[in-house]
N, C-alpha and C positions, 0 to 999 in steps of 0.2 A: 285684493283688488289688483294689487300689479301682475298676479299669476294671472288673472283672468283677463286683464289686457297683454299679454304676453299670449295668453289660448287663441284668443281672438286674431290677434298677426298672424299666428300662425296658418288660419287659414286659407288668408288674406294676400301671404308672400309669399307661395310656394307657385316653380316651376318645376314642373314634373311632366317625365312621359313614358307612357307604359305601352308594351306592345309582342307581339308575340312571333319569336323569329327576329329576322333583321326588318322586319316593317314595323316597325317602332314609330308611333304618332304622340307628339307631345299636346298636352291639354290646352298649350296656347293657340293653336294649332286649330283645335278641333271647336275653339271658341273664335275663329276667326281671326285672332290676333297674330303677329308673327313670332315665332317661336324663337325665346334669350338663345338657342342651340347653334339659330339657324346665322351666327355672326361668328364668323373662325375666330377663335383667341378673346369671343367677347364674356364666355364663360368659362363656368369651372364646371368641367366634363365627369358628372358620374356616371359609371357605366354598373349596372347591376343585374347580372344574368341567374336565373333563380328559377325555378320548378314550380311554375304558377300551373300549371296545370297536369302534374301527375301524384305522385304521393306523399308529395311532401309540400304540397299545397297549401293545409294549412297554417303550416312554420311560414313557406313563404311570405306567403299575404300580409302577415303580420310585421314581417322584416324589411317587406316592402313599406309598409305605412311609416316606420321607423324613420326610413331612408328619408321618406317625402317628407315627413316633419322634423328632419334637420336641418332639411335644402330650407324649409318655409322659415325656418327659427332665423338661420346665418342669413338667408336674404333681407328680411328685415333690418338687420346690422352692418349691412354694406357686402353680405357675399364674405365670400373668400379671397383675400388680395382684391380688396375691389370688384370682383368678378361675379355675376349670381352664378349660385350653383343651380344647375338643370340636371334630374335626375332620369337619366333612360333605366325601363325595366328591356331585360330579354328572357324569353320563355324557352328553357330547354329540356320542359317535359321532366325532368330528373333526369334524364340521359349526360353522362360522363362525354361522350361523342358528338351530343348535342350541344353542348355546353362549349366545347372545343368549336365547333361549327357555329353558333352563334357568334364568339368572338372576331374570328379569322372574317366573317361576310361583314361585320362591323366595323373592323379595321379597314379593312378592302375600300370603304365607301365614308368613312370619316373621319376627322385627325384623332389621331392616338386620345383615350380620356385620362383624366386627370388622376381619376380615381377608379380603381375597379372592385366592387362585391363580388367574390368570386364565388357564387355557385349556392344551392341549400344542404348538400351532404354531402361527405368527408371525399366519396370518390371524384365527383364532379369539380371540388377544391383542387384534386391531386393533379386531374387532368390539367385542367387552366392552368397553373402554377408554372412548369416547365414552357410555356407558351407567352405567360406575362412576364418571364425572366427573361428569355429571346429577345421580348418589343422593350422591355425595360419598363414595365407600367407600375405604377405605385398598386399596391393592392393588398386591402386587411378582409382577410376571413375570420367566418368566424369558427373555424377547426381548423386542424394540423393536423393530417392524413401522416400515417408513419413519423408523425413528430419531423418532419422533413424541416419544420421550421427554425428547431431549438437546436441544432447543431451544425456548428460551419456555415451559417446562412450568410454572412455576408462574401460568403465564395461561389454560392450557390444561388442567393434569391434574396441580393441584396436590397430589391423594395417592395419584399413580400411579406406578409405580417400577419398576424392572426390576434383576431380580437380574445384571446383566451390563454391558459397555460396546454401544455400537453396534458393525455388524459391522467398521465400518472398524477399529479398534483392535489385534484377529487378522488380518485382513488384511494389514495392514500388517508386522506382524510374517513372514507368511508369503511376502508382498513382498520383505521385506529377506533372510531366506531364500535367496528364488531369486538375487538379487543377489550374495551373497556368494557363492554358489557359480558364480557365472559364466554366468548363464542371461540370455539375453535376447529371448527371445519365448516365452511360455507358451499352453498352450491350456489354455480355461476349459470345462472339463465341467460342463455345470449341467442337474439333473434337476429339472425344471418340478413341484418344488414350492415353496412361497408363500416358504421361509426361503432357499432357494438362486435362486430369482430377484430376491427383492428385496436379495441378496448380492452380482451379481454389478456393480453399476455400484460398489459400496464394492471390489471388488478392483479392479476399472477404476483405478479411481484410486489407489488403492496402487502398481500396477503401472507408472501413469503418474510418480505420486512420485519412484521408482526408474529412469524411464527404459527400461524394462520394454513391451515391444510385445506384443498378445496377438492371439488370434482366439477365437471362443466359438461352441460346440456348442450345443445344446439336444436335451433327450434328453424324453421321454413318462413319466413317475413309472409308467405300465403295462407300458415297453420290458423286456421278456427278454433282448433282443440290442441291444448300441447300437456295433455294429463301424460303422456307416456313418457313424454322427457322431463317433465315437473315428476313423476313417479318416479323416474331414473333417479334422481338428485336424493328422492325419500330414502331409496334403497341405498345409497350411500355412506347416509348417515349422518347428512346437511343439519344442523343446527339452525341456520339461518341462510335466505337466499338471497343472491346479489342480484337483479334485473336487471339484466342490458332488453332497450328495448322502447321504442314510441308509441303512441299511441295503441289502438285496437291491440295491438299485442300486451301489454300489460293488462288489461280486463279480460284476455283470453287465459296471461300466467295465474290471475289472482283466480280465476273463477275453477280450475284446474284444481290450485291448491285446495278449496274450498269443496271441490268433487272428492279428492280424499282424505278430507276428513283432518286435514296435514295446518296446524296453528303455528305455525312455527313463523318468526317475525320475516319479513320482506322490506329491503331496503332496496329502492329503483334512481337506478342512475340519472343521470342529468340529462338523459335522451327522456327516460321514464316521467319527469317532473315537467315536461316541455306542456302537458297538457293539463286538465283541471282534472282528475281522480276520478270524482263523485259524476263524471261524463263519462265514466270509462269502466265503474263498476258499481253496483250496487253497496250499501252501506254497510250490509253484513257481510260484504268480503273485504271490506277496509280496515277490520281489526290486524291490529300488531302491522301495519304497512307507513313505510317513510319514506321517503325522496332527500335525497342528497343534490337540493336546488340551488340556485344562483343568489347571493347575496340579495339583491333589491325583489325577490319573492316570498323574502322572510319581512313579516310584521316588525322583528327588532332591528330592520336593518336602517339605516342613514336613510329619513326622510330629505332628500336633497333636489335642487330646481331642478334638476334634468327628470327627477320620476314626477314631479309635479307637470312639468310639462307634457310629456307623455302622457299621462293619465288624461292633462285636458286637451290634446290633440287628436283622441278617439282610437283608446284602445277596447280593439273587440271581445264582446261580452265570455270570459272563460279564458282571457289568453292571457299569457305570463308577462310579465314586466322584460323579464331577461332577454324574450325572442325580439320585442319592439326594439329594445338597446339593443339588437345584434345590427340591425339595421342604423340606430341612431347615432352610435358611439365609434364606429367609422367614420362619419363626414364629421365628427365635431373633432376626431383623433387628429384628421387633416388639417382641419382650422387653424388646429392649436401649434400643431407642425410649422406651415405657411405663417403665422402670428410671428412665430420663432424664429423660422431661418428669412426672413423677407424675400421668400421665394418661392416660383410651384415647380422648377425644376425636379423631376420625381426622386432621383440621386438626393438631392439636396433634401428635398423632405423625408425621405427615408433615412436621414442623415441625423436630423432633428429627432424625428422619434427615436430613434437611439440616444439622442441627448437630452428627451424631454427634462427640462430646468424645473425647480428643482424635480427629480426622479420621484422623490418622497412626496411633494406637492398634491395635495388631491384639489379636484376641479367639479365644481358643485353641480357641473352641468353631464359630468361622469355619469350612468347609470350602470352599465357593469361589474364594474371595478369603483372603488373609493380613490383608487390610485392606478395610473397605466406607467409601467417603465418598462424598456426592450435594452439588449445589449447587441453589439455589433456583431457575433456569433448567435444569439439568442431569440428569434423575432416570434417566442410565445410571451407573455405578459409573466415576465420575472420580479412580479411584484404582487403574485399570487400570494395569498396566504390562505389559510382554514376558513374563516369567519367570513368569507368571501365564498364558500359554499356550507352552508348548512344543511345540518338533516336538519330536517321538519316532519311531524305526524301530517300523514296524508289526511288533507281536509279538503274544503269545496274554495274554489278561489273568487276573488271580488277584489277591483278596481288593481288586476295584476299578481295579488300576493296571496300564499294560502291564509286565509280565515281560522289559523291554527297555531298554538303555540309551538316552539320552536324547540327540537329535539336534544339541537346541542349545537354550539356555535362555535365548537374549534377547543 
């Protein structure tokens, strides 16, 4: 009963406004009321610029709905410092350039936000970052483009942060993977977008960690058919293949492997897992296929209030837990920051996250992670561990999580 009075507020106390460009209209707004935004210093400013309308679409939407049932959760409980949080979307296509250009017209015309989501793939991250360092804006993504975050950051992008570890951390876990199962040369399927090529030299060396020999494809993010480079990989002499790769493109890999004739097991990265499988390919190409997902996707992971929430805030039919938390576990990351330092100074709460008390402490309203800690050189989640991404047998998903028993959990 109290989750389902908790679901209920949720819908109840959310200010949120979505919009495309710098013409951002909040729902207060559009119901006639005067919008929490529209009082300088009277809220707490997220800004969240996101690919609502190009390819990466459907990540967004979903990371969007996150954002707004944070803003709805903490408004209920008094905001942030007092403050309601107001959640602006900005639309920049998937454009790195746009993305940059959304911010700068935003700036230009309102005070600095509190908080900023920067971007839905790894390039659109890279761009904004060097720009939110400039204005000084607090901002957690949920990637680290070239691991820009995990070294010297507090010389570099002292209140920049990334809701994740770098990619070597799943890696490596997916390394150790093929290792115990007796694998010794992988082929590396990488679809030439920006998160699976600047992915592939972090499995490089995972695989090299392990002693692990590879060869590596490269496939066209536009390919229908990628048999010639899934062939490539056969001819090498792959044991096993690694997928980098989202959406359409993994049910283009599997269906390839499946043209020749090629059973060899398929393990797809955490780009791979972002979407429901059994959407993506028929059932007779789902043999020997895993996903190396996000903790709160796996069935044995910590049932905790944050995925309960979630689930009853209206997560859409086929989408992963992990993507809504990429959205939700930002503005709560804040909360916890601001709770800490009694202040929204961005310095100062970038300050806290690096000291979250205790660092070990996990926080039930967490979906990502069971535990977030940063260090002051450090701003990817240094309190990754294995069991925090599992492989799982690729299955159909329901209420966020695959409907599948779990591969192996570290």
């Amino acid at each position: 009963m109290r989750i389902l009075k908790l679901a209920t507020l949720l819908f109840l106390g959310g200010a949120t406004a979505v919009g495309c460009g710098s013409s951002a209209t909040s729902s207060a707004e559009q119901n006639g009321a005067k919008s929490a935004g529209a009082s300088p210093g009277g809220s707490f400013a997220v800004l969240a610029i996101l690919d609502l309308s190009g390819p990466s679409k459907p990540y967004a939407v979903v990371v969007r709905r996150g954002l707004d049932a944070a803003a709805a959760y903490l408004n209920t409980r008094g905001g942030i410092d007092g403050k309601r949080v107001v959640v602006t979307s900005l639309d920049d296509g998937g454009s790195a350039a746009s993305a940059v250009s959304d911010l700068d017209n935003y700036l230009s015309a309102h005070s600095k936000p509190n908080l900023v989501y920067p971007g839905s793939e790894s390039d659109e991250v890279g761009a904004l970052l060097p720009v939110l360092a400039r204005d000084k804006i607090l901002a957690i993504a949920d990637a680290d483009p070239g691991n820009e975050l995990s070294a010297r950051a507090s010389a570099r992008f002292p209140e920049q942060f990334a809701e994740a570890s770098s990619t070597f951390a799943p890696d490596v876990n997916a390394a150790r993977w093929f290792k115990e199962h007796g694998y010794t040369k992988i082929g590396i399927a990488e679809e030439q977008i920006d998160y699976a090529v600047g992915e592939t030299p972090t499995m490089v060396q995972a695989l090299n960690q392990y002693g692990i020999s590879h060869s590596v494809a490269s496939f066209s993010a536009s390919a229908t058919d990628v048999t010639p480079e899934i062939s490539a990989l056969k001819s090498s002499g792959a044991q096993a293949i690694f997928l980098e790769g989202v959406g359409p493109a993994v049910g283009y890999a599997l269906a390839s492997r499946a043209k020749l004739g090629w059973s060899i097991p398929v393990v797809g990265d955490n780009a791979a897992s972002a979407l429901d499988p059994t959407t993506l390919a028929p059932e007779s190409e789902l043999h020997d296929v895993y996903l190396a997902t996000f903790r709160p996707n796996s069935t044995m992971s910590s049932n905790t209030e944050g995925v309960h929430l979630l689930l009853h805030a209206g997560l859409p039919q086929g989408s992963l837990l992990n993507v809504m938390g990429d959205g939700w576990d930002p503005v709560i990351l804040a909360a916890t920051a601001a709770r800490q330092s009694g202040s929204l100074d961005s310095l100062t709460l970038a300050n806290a996250l690096t000291h979250l008390a205790p660092r070990s402490a996990t926080n039930p309203l967490f979906v990502m992670f069971g535990k977030y800690g940063f260090t002051a050189n450090d701003h990817d989640v240094v309190t990754y561990t294995s069991t925090d991404n599992p492989i799982v047998v690729a299955g159909p998903v329901r209420n966020g999580q695959f409907q599948t028993q779990t591969e192996r959990l570290g």
